[in-house]
N, C-alpha and C positions, 0 to 999 in steps of 0.2 A: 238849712242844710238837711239833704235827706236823712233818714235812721239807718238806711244802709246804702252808703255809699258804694256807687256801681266801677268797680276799676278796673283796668284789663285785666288783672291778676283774680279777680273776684269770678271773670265771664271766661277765663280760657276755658273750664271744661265744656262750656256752651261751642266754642270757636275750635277747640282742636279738632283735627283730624282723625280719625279711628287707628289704632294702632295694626301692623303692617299685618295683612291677614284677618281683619275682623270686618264686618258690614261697618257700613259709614253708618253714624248716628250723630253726629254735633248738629246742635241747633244749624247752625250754618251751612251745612249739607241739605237739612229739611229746605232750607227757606231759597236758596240760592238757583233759580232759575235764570240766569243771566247766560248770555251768550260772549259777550268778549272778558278777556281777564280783566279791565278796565270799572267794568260795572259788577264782577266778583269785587273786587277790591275796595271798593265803594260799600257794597252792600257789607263786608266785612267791617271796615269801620264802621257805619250804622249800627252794626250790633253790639259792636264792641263800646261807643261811644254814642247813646242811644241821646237824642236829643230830652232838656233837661226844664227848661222855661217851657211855661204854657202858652205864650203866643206862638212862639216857632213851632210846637205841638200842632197847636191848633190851624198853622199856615199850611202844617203838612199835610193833615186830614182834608183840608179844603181842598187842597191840591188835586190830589190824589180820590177824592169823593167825582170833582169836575171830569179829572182823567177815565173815571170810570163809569160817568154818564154818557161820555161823549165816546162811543166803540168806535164807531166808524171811522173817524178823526185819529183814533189812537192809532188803526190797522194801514191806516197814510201815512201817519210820519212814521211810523214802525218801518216801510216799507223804505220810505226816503231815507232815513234813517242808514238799512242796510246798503239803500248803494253808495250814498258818502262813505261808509265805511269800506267799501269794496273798492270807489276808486282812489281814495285816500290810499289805502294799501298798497296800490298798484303805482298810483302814480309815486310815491314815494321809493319805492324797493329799486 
């Protein structure tokens, strides 16, 4: 067991929002480059519920290491990516 255990209540000032009139500062505003609320929400939990075993660690950084060799490949499905998202939307409404 960790020496300090990480729990929502321990990370909300990392996750809250800035209060009404102040600049945004939570960690979660820094890191949060996501475009649908979908993938905010996601990256929310991530921080909130930060992966904890070393093989799932160490799956993510492979992941994410391969993702970042491969640009060109990312800048394709990034792209595929937006128009499922676009006619997804469409065709559903």
């Amino acid at each position: 067991m960790s020496k300090f255990p990480l729990t929502f209540c321990s990370c909300s000032a990392l996750l809250a929002g800035p209060p009404p009139g102040a600049n945004a500062g939570s960690l979660l505003h820094l890191l949060d480059r996501t475009h649908m609320p979908s993938g905010s929400r996601l990256l929310r939990e991530w921080v909130a519920r930060p992966l904890t075993d070393l093989p799932s660690i160490h799956a993510r950084l492979d992941a994410v290491e391969e993702i970042a060799a491969s640009g060109r490949e990312c800048n394709i499905f990034r792209d595929i990516l937006h128009i499922c998202v676009y006619v997804n939307k469409h065709v559903t409404a």
